[in-house]
N, C-alpha and C positions, 0 to 999 in steps of 0.2 A: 200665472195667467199672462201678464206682461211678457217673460217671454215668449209664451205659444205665439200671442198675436206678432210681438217682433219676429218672427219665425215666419210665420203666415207673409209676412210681407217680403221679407227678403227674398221666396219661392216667390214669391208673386211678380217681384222684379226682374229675379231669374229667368223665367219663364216668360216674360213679355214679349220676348221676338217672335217665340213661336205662337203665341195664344194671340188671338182678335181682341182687341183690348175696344173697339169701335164703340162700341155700346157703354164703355163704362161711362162716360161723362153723361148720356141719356139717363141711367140709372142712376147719378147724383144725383137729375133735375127730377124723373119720375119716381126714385125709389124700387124700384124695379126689382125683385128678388130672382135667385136661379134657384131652383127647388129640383132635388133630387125624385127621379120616378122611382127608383126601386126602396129606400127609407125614407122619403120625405123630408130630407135634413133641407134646411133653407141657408143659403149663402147671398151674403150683399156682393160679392166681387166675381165676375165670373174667372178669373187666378183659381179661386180658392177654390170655387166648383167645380172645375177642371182638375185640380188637382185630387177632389175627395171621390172623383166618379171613377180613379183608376183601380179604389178600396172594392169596388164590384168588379171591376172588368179583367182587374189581377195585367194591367199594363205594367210592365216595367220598361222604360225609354232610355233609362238612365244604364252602361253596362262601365264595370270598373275594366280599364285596358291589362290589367294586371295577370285576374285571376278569374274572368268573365262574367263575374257575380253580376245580374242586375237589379236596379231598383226602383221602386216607382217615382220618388222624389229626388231630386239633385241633390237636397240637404243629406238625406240619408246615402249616397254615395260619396260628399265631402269626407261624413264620419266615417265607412268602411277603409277610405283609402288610407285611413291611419292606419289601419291595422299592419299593413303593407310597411309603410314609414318610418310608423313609433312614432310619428309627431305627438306630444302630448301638452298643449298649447293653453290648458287650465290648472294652475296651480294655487296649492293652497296659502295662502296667507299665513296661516299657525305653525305648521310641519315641513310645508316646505314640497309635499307632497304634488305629482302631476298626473295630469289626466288625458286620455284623448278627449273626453266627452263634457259639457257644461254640467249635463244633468247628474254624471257618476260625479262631478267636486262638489255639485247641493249634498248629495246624499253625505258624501264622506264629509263634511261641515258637521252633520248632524253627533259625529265620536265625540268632539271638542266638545260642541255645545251640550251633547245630553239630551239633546230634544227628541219629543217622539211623539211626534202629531199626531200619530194613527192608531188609532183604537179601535178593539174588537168589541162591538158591541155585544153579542155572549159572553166572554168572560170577562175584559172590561182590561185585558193584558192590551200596553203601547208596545208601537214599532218604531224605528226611524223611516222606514222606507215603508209605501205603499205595497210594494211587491214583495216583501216582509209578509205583510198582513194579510195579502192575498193568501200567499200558501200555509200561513197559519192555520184560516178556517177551514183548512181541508182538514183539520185534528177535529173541529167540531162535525161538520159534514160527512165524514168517513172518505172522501173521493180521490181514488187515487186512479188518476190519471193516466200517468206513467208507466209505461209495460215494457219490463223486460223481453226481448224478442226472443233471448234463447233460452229460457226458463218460464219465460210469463208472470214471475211474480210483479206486480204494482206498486207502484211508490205515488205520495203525495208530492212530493218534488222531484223538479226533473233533474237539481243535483245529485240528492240522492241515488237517484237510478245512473246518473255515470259514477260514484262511486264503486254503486251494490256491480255495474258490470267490468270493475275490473275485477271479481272474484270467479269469471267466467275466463278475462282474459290474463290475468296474472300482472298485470300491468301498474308497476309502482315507480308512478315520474318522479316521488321528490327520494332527495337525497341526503343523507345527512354527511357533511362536507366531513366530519370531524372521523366517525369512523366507515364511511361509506355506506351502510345501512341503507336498503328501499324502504318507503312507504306507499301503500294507494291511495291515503289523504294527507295534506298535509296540518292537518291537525294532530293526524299522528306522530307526526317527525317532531312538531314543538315541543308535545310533550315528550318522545324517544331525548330529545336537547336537553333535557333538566338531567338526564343519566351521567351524561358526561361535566357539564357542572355542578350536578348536588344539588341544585337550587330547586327548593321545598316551599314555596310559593301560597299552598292553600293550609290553614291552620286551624287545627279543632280550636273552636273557643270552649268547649268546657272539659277539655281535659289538657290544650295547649300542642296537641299530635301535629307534628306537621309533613307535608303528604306535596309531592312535585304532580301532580296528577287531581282535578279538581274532583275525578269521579272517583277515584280513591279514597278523596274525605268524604266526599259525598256515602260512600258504602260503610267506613268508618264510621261515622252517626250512626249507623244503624245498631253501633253495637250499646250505644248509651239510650236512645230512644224505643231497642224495640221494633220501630215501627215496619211493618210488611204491607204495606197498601194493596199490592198486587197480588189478586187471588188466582188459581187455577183451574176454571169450573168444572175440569173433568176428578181430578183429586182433589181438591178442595185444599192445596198446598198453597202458602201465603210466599212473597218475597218482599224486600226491599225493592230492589227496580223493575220497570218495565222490560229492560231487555232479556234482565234474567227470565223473567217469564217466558218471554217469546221463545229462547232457548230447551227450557224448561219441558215445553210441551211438543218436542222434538222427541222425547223419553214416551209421548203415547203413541205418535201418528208413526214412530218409527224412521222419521225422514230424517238423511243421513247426506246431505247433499256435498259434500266436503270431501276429496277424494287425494290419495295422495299417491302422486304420481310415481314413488320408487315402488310398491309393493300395493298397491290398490285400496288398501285398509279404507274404508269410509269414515265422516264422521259427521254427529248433527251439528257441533256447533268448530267454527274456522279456528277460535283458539286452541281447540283438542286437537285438529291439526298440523296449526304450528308448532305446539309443543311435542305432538308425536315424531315429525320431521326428527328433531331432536334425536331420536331413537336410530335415527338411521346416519348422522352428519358427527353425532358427539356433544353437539353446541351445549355448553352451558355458559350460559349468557349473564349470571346473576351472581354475582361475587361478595361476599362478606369479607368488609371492610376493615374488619378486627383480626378474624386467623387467615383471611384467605381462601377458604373451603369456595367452593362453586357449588353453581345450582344450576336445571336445566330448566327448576318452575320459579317465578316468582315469589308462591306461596309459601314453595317449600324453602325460601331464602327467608321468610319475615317467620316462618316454624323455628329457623336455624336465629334467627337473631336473640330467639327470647331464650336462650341456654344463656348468653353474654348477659342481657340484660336483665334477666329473671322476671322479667313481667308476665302475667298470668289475669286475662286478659277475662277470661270465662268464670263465671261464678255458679255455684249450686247455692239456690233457693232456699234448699232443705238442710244441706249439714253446713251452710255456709264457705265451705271449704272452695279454693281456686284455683284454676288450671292454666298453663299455657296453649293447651289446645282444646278445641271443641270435642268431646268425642260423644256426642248426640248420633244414632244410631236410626236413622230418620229414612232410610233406604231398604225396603224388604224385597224378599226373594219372594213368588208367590208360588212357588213350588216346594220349599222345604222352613218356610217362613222366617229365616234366617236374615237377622238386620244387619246393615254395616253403615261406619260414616262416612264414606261416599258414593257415588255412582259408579268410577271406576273397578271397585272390591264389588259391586253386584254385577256390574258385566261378567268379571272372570267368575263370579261365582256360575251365573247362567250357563258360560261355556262346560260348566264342570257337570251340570245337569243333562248340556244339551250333546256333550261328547265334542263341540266343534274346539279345534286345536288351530288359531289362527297364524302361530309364531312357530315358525319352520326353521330348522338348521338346515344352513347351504352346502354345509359338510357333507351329512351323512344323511340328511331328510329325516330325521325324525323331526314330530311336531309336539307344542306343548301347549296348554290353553290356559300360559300369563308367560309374560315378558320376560319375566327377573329370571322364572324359573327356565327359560330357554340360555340367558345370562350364566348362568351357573353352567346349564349344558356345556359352552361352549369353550368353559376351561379346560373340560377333558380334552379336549382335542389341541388347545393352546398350550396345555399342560403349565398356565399362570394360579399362582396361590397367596390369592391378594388379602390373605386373613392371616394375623399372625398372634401366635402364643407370647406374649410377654414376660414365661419367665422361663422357658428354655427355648424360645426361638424358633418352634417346628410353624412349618406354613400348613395350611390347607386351602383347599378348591370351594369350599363352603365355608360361611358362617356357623352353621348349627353341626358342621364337624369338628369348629373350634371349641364350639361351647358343648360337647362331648367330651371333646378331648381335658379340655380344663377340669374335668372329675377327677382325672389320672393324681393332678396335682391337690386338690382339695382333700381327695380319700386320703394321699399319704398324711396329711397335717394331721389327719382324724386317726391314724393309726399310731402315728409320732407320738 
């Protein structure tokens, strides 16, 4: 409050040459107030009331010579011509840290000390900054404000929505200096950083797991606790988090907004994207540590770790027995009622119902409705036999020609 009025008065100084200042010493001796016609707000100084009446009239007097920007108060044009500058004339005392603005060094005070004045009266969560807490209650309120122009969808923050639109424009400012790598947030690239140093920062307390990625441990718990909070009203399917959800029911409405620009494939959610990319670049991005082997999924790097480490992670209830992998069967076909453990194995199953062949050979055009099995096509024509017999050395173009072929040798044993 002390500074708003030290504030109030330096405009008031500022502005003295141009504003009729006659009357003020009348209004020390009569008290005299300037009352606003359009709210009613009342001001002792007419500075102050001249300055609050350009809030209606959308004056701005003040114009930066720079970039044309104008504004209604001088103070608020001192602060813009930083931007131009960089001047950043408020530092912090603890870090060492600088600022253009007084009001952004109060706030950033608040990391140090811990403090957090502002409390949401529904749920009773603190903030440090008021404008924290502002966009908080749009979780309680439902209001989202923010629209997308070129999709329409709405965000409760207006960060959010310049995030959500670089997925429109592809646009990833940060950098990672170490292997060049883009991001569109930079919360991504902190965490992409622990890749390159190993540093494993978040740690299960009750089994001691540690995880470079806080939402990692976070989905981790879920395998000790159980817990699915998030229901799906249309199938009545539970998750661990929100997002997965929102993802989730992308699988009814059908919506597949995720497009990829070499071959058009859509998809519902950006990570099935990225990772398809993949399919068309080579990228395997995930390396294990011990032989070497690559990977192009993450998942299928921490599938491939538990061979090294024999951890078996999944338990059965009933025979007690435990797995390294989940293989819950939780995705059905509703045409031949056929389950599988992921969504991926019931899309191709779908295509195999629906005749649709989305993976084309650039050879020869024939098409095939799964990936792997276009992958195998495409030896015939490379004439590569990436499968090899280990005890007379003949290759083949397929895997299940090898493990045919390996009879050759087992029958003789059986006749020997």
């Amino acid at each position: 409050m002390e500074d708003e009025l030290y504030r109030s008065e330096v405009e008031c100084k500022r502005e003295s040459e141009e504003i009729d200042f006659s009357d003020e010493e009348e209004n020390e001796k009569g008290k005299i107030s300037f009352d606003c016609d359009i709210c009613g707000k009342s001001f002792s100084r007419k500075a102050q009331f001249v300055i609050h009446e350009r809030t209606h009239t959308g004056e701005k007097t003040y114009h930066c010579e720079i970039c044309g920007k104008s504004f209604s108060r001088d103070e608020s044009l001192t602060k813009h011509r930083r931007v131009h500058t960089g001047e950043k004339p408020y530092h912090c005392e603890i870090c060492g840290k600088s600022f253009s603005q007084n009001g952004t060094l109060t706030k950033h005070k608040h990391v140090h000390t811990g403090e957090k004045p502002y409390h949401c009266e529904i749920c009773g969560k603190s903030f440090s900054q008021n404008g924290t807490l502002t966009r908080h209650k749009h979780v309680h309120t439902g209001e989202a404000p923010y629209h997308c122009e070129i999709c329409g969808k709405s965000f409760s923050q207006n960060e959010n929505l310049t995030m959500h639109r670089r997925v429109h424009t592809g646009e990833k400012p940060y950098h990672c200096e170490i292997c060049g790598k883009s991001f569109s947030q930079n919360d991504t690239l902190t965490k992409h950083k622990h890749v390159h140093t190993g540093e494993k920062p978040y740690h299960c307390e009750i089994c001691g797991k540690s995880f470079s990625r806080n939402d990692h441990l976070t989905k981790h718990k879920g395998v000790h606790t159980g817990e699915k909070p998030y229901h799906c009203e249309i199938c009545g399917k539970s998750f661990s988090r929100n997002g997965t959800l929102t993802r989730h029911k992308h699988v009814h409405t059908g919506e597949a907004p995720f497009h990829c620009e070499i071959c058009g494939k859509s998809f519902s959610q950006n990570e099935n994207l990225t990772m398809h990319r993949r399919v068309h670049t080579g990228e395997k991005p995930y390396h294990c540590e011990i032989c070497g082997k690559s990977f192009s999924q993450n998942d299928h790097l921490t599938k491939h770790m538990r061979v090294h480490t024999g951890e078996k992670p999944y338990h059965c209830d009933i025979s007690g027995k435990s797995f390294s992998q989940n293989r819950e069967k939780s995705y059905h076909c509703g045409i031949c009622g056929k389950s599988f453990s992921d969504g991926p194995r019931l899309t191709v199953r779908k295509y195999i119902h629906s005749s649709v062949k989305p993976y084309h050979c650039e050879i020869c055009g024939k098409s095939f409705s799964r990936n792997d099995t276009l992958t195998k096509h495409k030896h015939v024509h490379t004439g590569e036999k990436p499968y090899h017999c280990e005890i007379c050395g003949k290759s083949f173009s397929r895997n299940d020609h090898l493990t045919k072929h390996k009879h050759v040798h087992t029958d003789r044993e059986h006749i020997s």
